[in-house]
N, C-alpha and C positions, 0 to 999 in steps of 0.2 A: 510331265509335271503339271499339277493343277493349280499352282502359285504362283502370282504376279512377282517375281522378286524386284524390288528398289534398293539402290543401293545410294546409302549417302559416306561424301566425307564428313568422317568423323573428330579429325585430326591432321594437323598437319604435315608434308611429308617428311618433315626430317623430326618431327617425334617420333620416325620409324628407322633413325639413321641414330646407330649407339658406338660411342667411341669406346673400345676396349682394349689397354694397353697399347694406346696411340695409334690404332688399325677400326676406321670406321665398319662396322656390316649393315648391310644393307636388308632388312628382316622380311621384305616382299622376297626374297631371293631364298629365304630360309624357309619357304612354306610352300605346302600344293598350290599351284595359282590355275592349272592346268588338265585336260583328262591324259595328256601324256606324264604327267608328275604323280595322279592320281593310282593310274596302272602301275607303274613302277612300286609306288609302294604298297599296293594290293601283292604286289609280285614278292616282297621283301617278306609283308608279314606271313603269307603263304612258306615261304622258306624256312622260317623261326618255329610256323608252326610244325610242318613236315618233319623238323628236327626233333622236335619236341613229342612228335606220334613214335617217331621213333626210339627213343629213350622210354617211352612208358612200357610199347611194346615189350622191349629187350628186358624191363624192368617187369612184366607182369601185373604192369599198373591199368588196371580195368576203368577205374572213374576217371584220369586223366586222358586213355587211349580213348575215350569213348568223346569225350569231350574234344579234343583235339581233332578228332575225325568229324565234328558235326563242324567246327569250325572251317576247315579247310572246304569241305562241301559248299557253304552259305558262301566266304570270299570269292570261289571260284564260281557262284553266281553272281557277286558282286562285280566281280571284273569282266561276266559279260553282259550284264547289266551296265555298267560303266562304258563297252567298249562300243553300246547300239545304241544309248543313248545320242539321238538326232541334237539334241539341243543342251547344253552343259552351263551353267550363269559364268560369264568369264569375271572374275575379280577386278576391277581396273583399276581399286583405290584401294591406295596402302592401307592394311590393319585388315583387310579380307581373305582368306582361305578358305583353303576346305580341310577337314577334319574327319578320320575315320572312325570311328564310335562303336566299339565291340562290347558289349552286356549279356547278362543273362534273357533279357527282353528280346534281344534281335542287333543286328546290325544296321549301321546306318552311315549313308555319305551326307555328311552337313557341310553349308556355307556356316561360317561364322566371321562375326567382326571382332576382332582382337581388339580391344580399348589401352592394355597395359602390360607391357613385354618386361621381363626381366632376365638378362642373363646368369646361368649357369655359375658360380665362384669357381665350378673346378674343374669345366669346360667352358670356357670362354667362346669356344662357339657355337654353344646349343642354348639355345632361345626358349622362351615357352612365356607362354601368357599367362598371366595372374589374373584377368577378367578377361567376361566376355559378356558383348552387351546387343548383341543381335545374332540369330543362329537360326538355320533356315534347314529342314532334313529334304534330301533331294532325290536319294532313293535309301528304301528302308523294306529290310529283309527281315519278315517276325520268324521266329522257330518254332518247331513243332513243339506243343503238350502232350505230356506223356500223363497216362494214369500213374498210381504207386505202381503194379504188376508190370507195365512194361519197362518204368524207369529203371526198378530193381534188377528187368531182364538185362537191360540193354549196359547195366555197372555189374553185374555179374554176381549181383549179394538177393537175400531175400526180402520179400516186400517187409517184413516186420522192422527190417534194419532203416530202411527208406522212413516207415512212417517213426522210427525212435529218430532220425537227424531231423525230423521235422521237428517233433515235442521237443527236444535240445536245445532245438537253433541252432541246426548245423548246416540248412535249406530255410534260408531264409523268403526266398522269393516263388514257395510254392503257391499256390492258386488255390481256395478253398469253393468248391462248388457243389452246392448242396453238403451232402456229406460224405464226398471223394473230392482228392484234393488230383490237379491240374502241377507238375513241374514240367522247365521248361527244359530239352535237350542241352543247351548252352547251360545251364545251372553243374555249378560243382562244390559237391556236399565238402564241409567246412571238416575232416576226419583227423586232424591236429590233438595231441595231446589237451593243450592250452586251448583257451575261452580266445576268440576272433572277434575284439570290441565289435558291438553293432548301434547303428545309426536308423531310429526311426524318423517320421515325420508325417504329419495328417494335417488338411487344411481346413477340411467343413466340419462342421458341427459334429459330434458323436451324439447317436441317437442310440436307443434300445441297448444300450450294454451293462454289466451287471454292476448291481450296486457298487462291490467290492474295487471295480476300477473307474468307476463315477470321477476321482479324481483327477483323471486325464482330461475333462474336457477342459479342465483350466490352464492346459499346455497344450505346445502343439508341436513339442519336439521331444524325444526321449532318448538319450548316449547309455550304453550298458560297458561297462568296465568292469572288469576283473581286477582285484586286489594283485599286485606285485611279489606280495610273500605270500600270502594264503590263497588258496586258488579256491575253496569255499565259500570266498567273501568277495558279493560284486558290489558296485555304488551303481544307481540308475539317473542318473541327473536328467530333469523336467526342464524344460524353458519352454516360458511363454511369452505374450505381447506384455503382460503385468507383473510377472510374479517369476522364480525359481525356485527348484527344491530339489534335495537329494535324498533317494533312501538308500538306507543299507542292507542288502538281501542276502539269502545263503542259495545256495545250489538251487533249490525246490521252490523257491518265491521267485528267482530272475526264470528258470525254465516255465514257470505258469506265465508270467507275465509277457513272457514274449512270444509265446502259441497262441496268448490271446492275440496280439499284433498282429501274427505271421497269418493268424484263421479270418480276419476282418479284414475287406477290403479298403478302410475308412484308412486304413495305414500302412505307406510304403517304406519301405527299407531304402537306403541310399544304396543305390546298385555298388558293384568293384569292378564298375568296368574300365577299360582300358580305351586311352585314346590316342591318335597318332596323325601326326599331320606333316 
């Protein structure tokens, strides 16, 4: 690691001590503190996933099997990554773990400080944090980019089909460079009947973009929703530091709108990744 990590208390110890149905838990006990806690659950999600290679296999599912098989790859460098790692930050103060981080970007083992726990209503003993207010990546695992011709190879469809999920918005976090576009192995095209609300967000300035979408530089957030009964009709709701606005789009103004997005690196999609701790 090339990080100085500091760890401060943030909280006292028994805001990490929560009574539930007259049975205190103790929420440092509920969380990786450890690289023996860590391995273990490298070892769990590995298993879920294995399962899950196998159901697509059986099922002839080419974009799941493909995806499930990169995954299990990258963990299984993760846990020996995890298991030579000389030096690990030991947690010492309650509200500290570690978190394992699976995206379309890559994997990653984070420290994180938990500021605000809340139990579960209908598991009373499964915990999860509602913030987090320091987070620290300790090792991180990027995936390969694939051109469209090998991504198409490797889901078993043809490139034309790849580059139509892209125009859709069905691959949101593909890579535009120059004019071939970068997806990332971990990426799993959205292939659902139904529209997959999507979540943008951009922080610097927009420069050079066409007149026609001039009006994003006064947000700096954009929600794509599909209408409930008509699936023709999206809403795109803006929020900015001053201002809000919604428009109302049909099929062909939300698919332009968010090629524009997905082809500009000035704007990131909110990953759907998954975390586990």
């Amino acid at each position: 690691m090339d990080k100085e990590y500091k760890f401060e208390m943030m909280v006292d110890r028994e805001d990490y001590l929560h009574l539930v149905d007259e049975k205190w838990f103790d929420v440092d006990a509920a969380f990786m503190k450890n690289k023996k806690d860590i391995i273990r659950q490298i070892d769990h999600i590995i298993e879920d996933e294995t399962k899950g290679l196998a159901e697509a296999e059986a099922e002839g599912d080419s974009l799941t099997r493909a995806l499930y098989a990169e995954r299990i790859e990258m963990l299984n460098k993760l846990r020996t990554r995890t298991e030579s790692d000389i030096f690990l930050p030991m947690p010492e103060y309650s509200g500290w773990a570690y978190e394992i981080y699976i995206g379309t970007d890559g994997i990653r083992l984070q420290l994180i400080h938990q500021c605000d726990l809340r139990i579960d209503d209908n598991d009373p003993e499964y915990m999860f944090p509602t913030m987090i207010d320091q987070e620290y990546t300790v090792i991180e695992l990027k995936p390969k980019y694939l051109s469209v011709t090998e991504f198409a190879k490797s889901r078993g469809v043809e490139p034309v089909t790849v580059r139509q999920w892209i125009r859709r918005g069905k691959i949101r976090d593909a890579i535009k460079a120059g004019s071939e576009w970068r997806i990332s192995t971990l990426a799993l095209p959205m292939t659902g009947r139904r529209y997959e609300s999507a979540s943008y967000h951009w922080d610097e300035d927009l420069e050079n973009i066409p007149e026609e979408y001039s009006y994003l530089s006064d947000y700096n957030n954009a929600f794509f929703v599909q209408d409930e009964n008509d699936r023709k009709v999206f809403y795109l709701t803006l929020i900015g530091d001053e201002k809000e606005n919604e428009l109302v789009l049909n099929t062909q103004e939300r698919e332009r709108i968010e090629y524009f997005m997905i082809s500009r690196p000035e704007f990131k999609v909110y990953d759907r990744g998954r975390s586990y701790m």
